[in-house]
GUMAR-106470 format. One record per residue: residue in one letter; x, y, z of N, C-alpha, C in turn. Coordinates in steps of 0.2 Angstrom, whole numbers, plus 5000, padded with zeros to 4 digits. Atoms other than C-alpha are relative to their C-alpha. Last residue first. Layout:
BEGIN
AXYZXYZXYZ;...
***
This chain:
BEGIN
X499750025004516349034992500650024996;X499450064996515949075009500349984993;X499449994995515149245002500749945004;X499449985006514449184987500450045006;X499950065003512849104994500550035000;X500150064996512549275005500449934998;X499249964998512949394990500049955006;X499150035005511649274981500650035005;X499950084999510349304998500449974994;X499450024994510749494995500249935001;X499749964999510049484977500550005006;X499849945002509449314977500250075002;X500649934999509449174986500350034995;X500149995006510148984990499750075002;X500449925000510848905004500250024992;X499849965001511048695008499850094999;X500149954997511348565019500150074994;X500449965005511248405017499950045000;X499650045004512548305031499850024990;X499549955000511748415045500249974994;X499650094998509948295040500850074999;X499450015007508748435043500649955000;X500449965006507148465055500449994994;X500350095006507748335067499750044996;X500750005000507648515080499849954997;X500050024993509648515083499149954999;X499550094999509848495063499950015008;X500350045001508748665062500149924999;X500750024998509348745075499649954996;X499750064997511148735067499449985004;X499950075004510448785051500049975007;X500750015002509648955061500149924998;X500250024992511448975069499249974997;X499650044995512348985054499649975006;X500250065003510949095046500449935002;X500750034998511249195061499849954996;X500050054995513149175059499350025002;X500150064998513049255043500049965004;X500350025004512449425049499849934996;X500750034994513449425065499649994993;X500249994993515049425054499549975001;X499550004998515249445034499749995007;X499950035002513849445020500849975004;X500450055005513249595025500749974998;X500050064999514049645043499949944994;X499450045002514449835041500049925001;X499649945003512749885047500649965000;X499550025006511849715051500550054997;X499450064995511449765070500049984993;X499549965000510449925060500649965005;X499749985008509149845054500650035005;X500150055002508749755073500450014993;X499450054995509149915083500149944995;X499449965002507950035071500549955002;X500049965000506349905071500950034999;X499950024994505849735068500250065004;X500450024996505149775052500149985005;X500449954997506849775042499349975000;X500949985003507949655039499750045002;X499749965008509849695044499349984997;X499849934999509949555059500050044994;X499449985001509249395048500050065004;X500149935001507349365044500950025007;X499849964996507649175041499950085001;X499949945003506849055027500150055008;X500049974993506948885031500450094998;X499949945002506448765016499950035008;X500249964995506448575019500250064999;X499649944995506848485005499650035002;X499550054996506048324996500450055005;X499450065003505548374978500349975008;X500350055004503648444986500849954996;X500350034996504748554997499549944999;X499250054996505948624986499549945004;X499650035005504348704975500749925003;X500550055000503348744991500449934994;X500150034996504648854994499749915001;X499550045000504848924978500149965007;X499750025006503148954977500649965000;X499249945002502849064994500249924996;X499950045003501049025001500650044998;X500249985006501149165017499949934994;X500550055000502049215031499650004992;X500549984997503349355027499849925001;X500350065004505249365023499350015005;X500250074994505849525027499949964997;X500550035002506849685017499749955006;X500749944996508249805022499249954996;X500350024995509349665015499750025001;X499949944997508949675002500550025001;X499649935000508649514999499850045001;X500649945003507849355006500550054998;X499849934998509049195010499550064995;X500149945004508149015007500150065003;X499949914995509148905020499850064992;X499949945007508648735007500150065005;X500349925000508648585018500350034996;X499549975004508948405015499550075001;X500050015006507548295026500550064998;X499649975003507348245045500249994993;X499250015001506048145049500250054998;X499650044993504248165057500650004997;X500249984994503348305046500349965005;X500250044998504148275027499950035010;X500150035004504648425017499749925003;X499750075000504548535028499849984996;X500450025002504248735028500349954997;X499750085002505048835041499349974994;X500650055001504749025043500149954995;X499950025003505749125054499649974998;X500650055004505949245066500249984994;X500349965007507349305075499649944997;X500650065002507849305094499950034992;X500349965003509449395098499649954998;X500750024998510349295111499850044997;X500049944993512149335107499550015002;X499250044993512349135100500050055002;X499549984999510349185091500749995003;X499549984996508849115096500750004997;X499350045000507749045084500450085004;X499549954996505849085084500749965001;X499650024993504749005072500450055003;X499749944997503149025060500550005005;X499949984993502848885053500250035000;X499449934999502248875032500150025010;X500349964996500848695029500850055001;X499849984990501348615016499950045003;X499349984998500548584999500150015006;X499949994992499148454992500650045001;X499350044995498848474975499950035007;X499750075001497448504962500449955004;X500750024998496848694970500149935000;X499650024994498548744964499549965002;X499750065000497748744946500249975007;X500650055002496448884951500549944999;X499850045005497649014954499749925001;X499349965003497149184960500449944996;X499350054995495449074966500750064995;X499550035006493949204960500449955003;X500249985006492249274969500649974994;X499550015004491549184982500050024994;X500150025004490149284993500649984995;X499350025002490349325011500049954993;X500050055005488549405015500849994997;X499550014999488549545028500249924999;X500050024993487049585029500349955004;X500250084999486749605012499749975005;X500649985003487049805011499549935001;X500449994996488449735019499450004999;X500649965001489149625004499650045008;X500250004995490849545005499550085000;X500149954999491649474990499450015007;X500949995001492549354986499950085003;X500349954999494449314983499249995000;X500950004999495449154988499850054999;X500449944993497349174989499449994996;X500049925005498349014983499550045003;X500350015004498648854995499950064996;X500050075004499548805009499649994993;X499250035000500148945016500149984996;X499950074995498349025014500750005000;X499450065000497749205010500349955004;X499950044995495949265010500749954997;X499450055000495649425001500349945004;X499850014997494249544999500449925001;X499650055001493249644990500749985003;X499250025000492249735000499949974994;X499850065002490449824996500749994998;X500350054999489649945007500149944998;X499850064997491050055009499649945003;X500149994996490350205001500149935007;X500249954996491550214990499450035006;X500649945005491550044985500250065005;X500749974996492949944994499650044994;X500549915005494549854987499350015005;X499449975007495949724991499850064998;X500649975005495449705010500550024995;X499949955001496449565019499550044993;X500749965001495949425030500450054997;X500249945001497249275032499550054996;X499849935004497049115032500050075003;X499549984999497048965046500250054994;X499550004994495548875041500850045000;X499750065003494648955022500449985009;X499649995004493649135028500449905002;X500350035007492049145033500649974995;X500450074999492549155053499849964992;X499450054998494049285048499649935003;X499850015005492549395037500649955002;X500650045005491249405050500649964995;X500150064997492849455064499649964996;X499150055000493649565052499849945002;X499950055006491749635050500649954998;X500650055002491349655068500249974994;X499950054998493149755070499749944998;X499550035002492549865058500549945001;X500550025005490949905069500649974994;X500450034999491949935085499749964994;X500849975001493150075078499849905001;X500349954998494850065085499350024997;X500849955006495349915079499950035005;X500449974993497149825084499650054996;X500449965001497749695072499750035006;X500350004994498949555071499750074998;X500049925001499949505053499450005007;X500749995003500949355057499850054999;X499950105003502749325064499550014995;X499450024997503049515071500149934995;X499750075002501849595059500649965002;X499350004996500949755067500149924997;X499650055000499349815059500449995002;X499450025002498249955065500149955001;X499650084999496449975062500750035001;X500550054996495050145064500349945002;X499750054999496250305065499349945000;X499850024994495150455062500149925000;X499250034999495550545045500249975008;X499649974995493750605047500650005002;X500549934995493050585031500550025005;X499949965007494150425022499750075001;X500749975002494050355040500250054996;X500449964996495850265042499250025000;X500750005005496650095039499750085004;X500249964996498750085045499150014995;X500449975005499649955039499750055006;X500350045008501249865045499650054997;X500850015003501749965061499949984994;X500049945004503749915065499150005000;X500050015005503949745077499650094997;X500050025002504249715095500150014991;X499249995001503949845104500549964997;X499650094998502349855097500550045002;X499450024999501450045096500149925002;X499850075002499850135091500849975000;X500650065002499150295094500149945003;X500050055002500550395105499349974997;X500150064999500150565105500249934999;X500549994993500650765106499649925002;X500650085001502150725096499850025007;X500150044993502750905093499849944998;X499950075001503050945075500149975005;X499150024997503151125078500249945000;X499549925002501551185066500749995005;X499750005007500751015062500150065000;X500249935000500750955081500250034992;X499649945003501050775077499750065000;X500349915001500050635082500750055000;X500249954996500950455081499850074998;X500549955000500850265075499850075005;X500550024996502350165082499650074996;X500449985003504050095072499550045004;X500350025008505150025081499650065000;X499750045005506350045096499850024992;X500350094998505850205105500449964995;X500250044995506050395104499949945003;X499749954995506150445089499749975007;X499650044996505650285079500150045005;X499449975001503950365069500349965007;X499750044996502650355061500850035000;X499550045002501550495058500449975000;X500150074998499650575060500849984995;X499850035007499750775057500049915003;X499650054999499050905069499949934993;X499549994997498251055066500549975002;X499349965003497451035050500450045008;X499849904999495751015056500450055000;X500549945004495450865044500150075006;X500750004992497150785054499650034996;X500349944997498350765040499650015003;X500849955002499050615034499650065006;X500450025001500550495034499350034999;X500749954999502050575038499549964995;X500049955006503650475039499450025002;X500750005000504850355051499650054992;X500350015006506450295053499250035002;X500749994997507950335067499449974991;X500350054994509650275060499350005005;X499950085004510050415050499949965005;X499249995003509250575056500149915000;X499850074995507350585057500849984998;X499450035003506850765055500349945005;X499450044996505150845059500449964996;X500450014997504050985051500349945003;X499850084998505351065041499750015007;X499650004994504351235033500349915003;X499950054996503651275017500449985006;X499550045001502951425012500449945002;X499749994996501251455005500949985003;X499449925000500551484991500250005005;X499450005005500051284989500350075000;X500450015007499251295007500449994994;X500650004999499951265025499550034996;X500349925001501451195020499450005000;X500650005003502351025024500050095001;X499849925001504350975025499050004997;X500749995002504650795031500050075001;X500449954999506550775033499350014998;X500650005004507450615031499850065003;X500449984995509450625037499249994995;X500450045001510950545028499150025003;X500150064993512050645035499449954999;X499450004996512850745018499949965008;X499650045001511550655006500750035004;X499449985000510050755016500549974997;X499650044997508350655011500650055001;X499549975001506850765009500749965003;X499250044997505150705009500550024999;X499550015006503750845003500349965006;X499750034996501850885011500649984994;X499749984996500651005004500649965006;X499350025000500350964987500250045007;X499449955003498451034986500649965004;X499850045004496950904987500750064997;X500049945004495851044997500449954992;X500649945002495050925006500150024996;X500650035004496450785006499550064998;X500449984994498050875011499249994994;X500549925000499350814999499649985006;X500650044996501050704999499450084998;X500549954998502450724990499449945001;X500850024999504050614987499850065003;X500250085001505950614985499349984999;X501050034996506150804987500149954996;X500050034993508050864985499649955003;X499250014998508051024975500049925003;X499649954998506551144973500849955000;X499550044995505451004964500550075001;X499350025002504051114956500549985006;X499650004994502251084961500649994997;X500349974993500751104951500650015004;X499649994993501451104933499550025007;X499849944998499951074920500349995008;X499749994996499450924911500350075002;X499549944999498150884899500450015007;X499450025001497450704897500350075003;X499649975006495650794890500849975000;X500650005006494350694901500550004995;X500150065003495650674915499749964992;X500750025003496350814919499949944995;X500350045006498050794925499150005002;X500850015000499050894938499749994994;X500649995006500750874937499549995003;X500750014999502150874953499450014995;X500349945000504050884949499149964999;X500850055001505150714952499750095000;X500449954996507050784951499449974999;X499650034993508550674944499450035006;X500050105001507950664925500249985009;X499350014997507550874926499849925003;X499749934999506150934917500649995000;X499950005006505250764914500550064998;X499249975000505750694931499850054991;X499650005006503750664932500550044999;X499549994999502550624950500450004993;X499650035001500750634946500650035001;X499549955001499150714951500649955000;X499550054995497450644948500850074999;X499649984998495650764943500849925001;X499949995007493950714937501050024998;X500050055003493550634953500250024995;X499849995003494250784965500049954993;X500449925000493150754980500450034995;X500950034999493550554979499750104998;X500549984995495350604975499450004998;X500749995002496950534965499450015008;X500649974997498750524968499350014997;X500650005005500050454957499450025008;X500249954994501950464966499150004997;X499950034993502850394951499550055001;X500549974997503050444931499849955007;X500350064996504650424922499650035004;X500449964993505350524909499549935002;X499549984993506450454895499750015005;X499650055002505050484880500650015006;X499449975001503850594888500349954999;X499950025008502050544885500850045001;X499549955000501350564904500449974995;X500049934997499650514903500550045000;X499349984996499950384889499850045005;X499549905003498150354880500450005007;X499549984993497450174882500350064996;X499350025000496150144867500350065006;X499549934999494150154868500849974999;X499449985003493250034858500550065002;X499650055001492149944875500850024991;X500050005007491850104881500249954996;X500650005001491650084900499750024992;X500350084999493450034904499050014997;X500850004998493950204899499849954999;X500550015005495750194897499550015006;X500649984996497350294907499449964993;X500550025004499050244908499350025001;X500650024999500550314918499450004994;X500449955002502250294912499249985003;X500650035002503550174918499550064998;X500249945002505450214912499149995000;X500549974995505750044918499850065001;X499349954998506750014901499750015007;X499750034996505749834898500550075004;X499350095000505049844883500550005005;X499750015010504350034885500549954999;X499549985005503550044902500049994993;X499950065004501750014910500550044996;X499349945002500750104925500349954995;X499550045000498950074924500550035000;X499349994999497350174928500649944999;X499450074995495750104924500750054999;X499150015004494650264919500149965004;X500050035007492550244922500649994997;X500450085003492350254939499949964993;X500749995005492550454941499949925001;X500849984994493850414957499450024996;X499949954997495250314946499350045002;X500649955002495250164948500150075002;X500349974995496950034949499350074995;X500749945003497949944939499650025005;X500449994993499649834945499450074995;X499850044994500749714934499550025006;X500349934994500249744917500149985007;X500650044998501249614904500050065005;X500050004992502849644899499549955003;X499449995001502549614878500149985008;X499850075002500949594873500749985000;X499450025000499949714881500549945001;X499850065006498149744873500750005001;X499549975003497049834887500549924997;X500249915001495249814892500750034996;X499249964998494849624893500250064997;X499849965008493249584892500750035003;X499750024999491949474907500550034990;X499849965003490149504904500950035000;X499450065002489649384916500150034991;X500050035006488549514926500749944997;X500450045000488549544943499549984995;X500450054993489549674944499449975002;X500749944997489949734926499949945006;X500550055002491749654921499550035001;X500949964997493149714917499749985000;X500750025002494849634911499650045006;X500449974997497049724913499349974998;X500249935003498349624904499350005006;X500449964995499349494911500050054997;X500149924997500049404894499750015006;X499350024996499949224890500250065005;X499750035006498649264876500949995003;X500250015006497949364889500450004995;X499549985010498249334905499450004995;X500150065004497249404920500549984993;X499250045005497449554930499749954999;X499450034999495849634938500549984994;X499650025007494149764935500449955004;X499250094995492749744944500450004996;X499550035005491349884937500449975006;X500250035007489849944945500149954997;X500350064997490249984964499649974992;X501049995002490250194961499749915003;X499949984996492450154967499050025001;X500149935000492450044955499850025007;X500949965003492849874962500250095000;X500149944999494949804960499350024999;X500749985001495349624959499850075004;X500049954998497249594962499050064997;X499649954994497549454953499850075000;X500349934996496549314944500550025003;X500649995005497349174933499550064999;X500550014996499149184942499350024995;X500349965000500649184929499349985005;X500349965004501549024931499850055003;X499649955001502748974943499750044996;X499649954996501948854953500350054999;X500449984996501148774939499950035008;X500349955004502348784927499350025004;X499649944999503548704940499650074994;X499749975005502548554938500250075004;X500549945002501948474954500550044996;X499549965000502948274957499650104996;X499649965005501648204963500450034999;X499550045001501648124981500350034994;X500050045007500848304983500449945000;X500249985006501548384999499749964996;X500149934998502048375018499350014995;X500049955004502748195016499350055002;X500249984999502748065031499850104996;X500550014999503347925025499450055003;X500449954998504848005015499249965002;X499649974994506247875011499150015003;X499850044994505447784997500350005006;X500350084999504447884989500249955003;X500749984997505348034990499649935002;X499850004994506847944984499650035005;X499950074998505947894968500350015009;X500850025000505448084965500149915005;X500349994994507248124969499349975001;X499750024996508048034956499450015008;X500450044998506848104945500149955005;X499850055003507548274946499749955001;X500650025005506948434949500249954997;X500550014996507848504966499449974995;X500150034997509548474957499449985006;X500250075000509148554946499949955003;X500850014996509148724954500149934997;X499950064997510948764948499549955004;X500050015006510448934939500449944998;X500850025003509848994953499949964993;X500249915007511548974960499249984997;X500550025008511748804974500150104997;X500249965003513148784987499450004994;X499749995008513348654997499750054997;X500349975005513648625016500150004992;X499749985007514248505028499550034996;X500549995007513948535045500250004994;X499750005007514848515059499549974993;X499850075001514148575073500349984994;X500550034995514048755080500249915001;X500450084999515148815067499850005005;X499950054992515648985062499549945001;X499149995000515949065045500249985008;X499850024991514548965039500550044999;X499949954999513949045019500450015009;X500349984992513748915009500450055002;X499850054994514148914991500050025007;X499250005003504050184969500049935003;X499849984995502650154974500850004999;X500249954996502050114958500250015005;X499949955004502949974950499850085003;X499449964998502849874968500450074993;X499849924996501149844967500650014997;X500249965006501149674957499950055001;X499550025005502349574970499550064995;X499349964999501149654982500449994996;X500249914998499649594977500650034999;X499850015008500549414974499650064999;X499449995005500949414991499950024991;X499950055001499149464998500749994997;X500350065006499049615005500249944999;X500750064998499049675023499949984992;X499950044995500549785021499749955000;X499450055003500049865006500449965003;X499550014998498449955014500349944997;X499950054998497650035000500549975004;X500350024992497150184999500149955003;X500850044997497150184979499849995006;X500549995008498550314971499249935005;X500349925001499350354988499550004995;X500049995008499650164992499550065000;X500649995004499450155012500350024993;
***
């Protein structure tokens, strides 16, 4: 969950995510199967997937193309998206989202269920990537650097004055502001994370909102990576603490702000997990964790010895995704898990009903995710992501009777062209490790020129999804085979940690190795075309056989 708006960020859309992440805080074979010839591309080698050569080869090879015969401009795949990330006040008045302006993404309002449509803030430089409400209903929050230093600071207007101007919350030149908290029973209040003190230490401010002012809540003693609060009282009572002599995480809560702190459990390197949220009776804590098992699993925590008194929620399979609770009784009502797809277990009956209203209303074979709620949860905004197409929002009205009403397309030009369908696959391994995958052809009966798109990190995944450059290869003629590699995360502590010492050497190539060879056994790729492409990791990838 996003500490600043409750939002599970697992279950969002990709282009959600991509605009969150401010806030929250040549071939590569080194063993053969068959013989393969490979070539290497750099991103700054792509042409070869934008030529007119190919257009004509398309056409005459490809009778079973996936995509557009067109050739689909790369400004329309690549551009800015039109709508993103639609936020309702939290009163259910105002709608804010992303949009450009004047090519720009800048923050626009609107009154719900009016067409009174205004754009709120004037940046003409970056562009705003993620905005959010804060719990009076009348300030947009944003976070937004200074040309590019990522020194991001938090932002604050009042969307309900059409002349008001953005004022800085934390105005330190240098200092960077994370960790953003805000409270329903606290509306005039939020509390931010700011090195301002000391540039290596994040310390805890409390911000009124009327006047801007800030005042030290919580100084960093040494060491804390993040804070957390205890909802009712909204006091700073939970810290993360990384060890740099064993690498260890330690979760450190307190049972007031005068109080003193104590380590509530410790996941030493290799284990993962974190603390999630405080029981309202404050004697047990809700949070994930690996001790004792593979992955990931939703669990009860004694919050004075840090017993695990229960398992909630567990795969063995795959880490937990999201987690949704009851803003009141902090009792568990959804978890997600994401082995291939995103999967759901509900604990409340009536929430469920809606998943189920909202996955029969929704486009074939999308995904269902909540971008936003009114505070009293009677009006979603809500999210339907395709493979084949850009993400859908509308809105979903209880009060109604549970009316699924269209409200934007994220990118309206896509709508023009046909694109492929994204499969979900399993590829075994040569020491039999299974790993997910997800194929996306350029033609459905022959074999055609593959692209092995590499993800970075590693500690990252590739997900389900529309995915652009995908689409991109795949409309010129290539089949895109995007692999989740030993050393990705989400599949739990064994999986990440089978690439330790491996990047761009060993078992870690020899997956994508293995992955190509599946897909020349499958008729999915011509071996004699073969190529791999990425960044970050997935360049160290490229650049390792080279």
């Amino acid at each position: 969950l996003c500490r600043a708006c409750r939002r599970d960020l697992c279950a969002e859309p990709a282009d959600a995510m991509l605009l969150h992440l401010p806030l929250i805080v040549g071939c590569a074979w080194t063993h053969r199967t068959l013989p393969i010839r490979t070539h290497a591309v750099s991103r700054s080698a792509t042409a070869v997937a934008d030529g007119a050569s190919n257009a004509a080869t398309r056409a005459a090879v490809r009778m079973a193309a996936t995509t557009s015969d067109a050739i689909i401009p790369k400004s329309v795949l690549f551009g800015n998206p039109e709508y993103a990330s639609p936020i309702i006040s939290p009163d259910g008045k105002l709608l804010a989202y992303l949009r450009p302006d004047e090519g720009v993404l800048n923050v626009w309002c609107r009154t719900v269920g009016a067409s009174d449509d205004r754009v709120i803030t004037k940046d003409r430089y970056r562009g705003i990537r993620q905005a959010f409400w804060a719990e009076d209903s009348k300030t947009l929050l944003y976070m937004q650097d200074d040309g590019g230093d990522e020194n991001f600071h938090l932002w604050g207007i009042d969307a309900t004055t059409p002349s008001s101007a953005a004022r800085d919350l934390t105005p330190f030149p240098g200092a960077k502001a994370q960790n953003v908290v805000t409270n329903k029973r606290f509306p005039d209040q939020l509390l931010v994370g700011i090195n301002k003190r000391d540039p290596t230490q994040f310390d805890m401010y409390r911000c009124t909102l009327a006047t801007g002012e800030l005042t030290l809540d919580t100084e960093n003693p040494g060491g804390v990576l993040g804070w957390g609060t205890e909802d009712e009282s909204f006091e700073v009572r939970e810290a993360i603490v990384m060890n740099p002599a064993d690498s260890s995480t330690t979760v450190r809560v307190r049972d007031s702000a005068g109080d003193e702190w104590r380590d509530l459990v410790t996941f030493p390197y290799g284990e993962e997990g974190n603390m999630v949220e405080f029981a309202r009776d404050g004697k047990s804590v809700l949070a994930l964790s690996t001790l004792g098992r593979e992955t990931q699993a939703l669990v009860r925590l004694d919050a004075t010895t840090g017993a695990e008194l229960e398992t909630i929620a567990y795969d063995p399979k795959s880490n937990t995704a999201g987690i949704l609770l009851d803003d009141d009784t902090k009792e568990v009502r959804a978890v997600s898990f994401n082995y291939a797809r995103t999967e759901r277990r509900f604990f409340d009956k009536e929430l469920e009903a809606d998943f189920r209203a909202l996955e029969a209303a929704a486009p074939g074979g999308a995904e269902v995710s909540i971008a936003s709620r009114t505070r009293d949860e009677q009006t979603w905004i809500v999210a339907f992501r395709r493979d084949d197409g850009p993400t859908e929002y509308a809105v979903y009205d209880k009060e109604a009777g549970g009316t699924v009403s269209p409200l934007f397309v994220s990118q309206p030009a896509l709508l023009e062209y046909k694109f492929a369908k994204m499969e979900d696959v399993r590829i075994t391994a040569r020491d039999g490790l299974e790993l997910v995958a997800y194929l996306t052809r350029a033609d459905s009966d022959a074999p055609t020129p593959l692209v092995l798109l590499v993800h970075g990190g590693p500690w990252a995944r590739d997900g389900w999804g529309f995915n652009a450059m995908a689409q991109w290869m795949a409309n010129r003629g290539y089949a895109v085979l995007q692999v989740n590699y030993r050393g990705s995360s989400g599949y739990g502590k064994s999986f990440l940690h089978k690439g330790d010492k491996q990047w761009g050497v060993g078992d870690m190539q020899h997956d994508l190795s293995d992955a190509v060879a599946w897909a020349v056994k499958e008729g999915i790729a011509r071996e004699d075309r073969v190529c791999i492409f990425g960044g970050s990791y997935g360049g160290d990838a490229t650049l390792a056989r080279m």
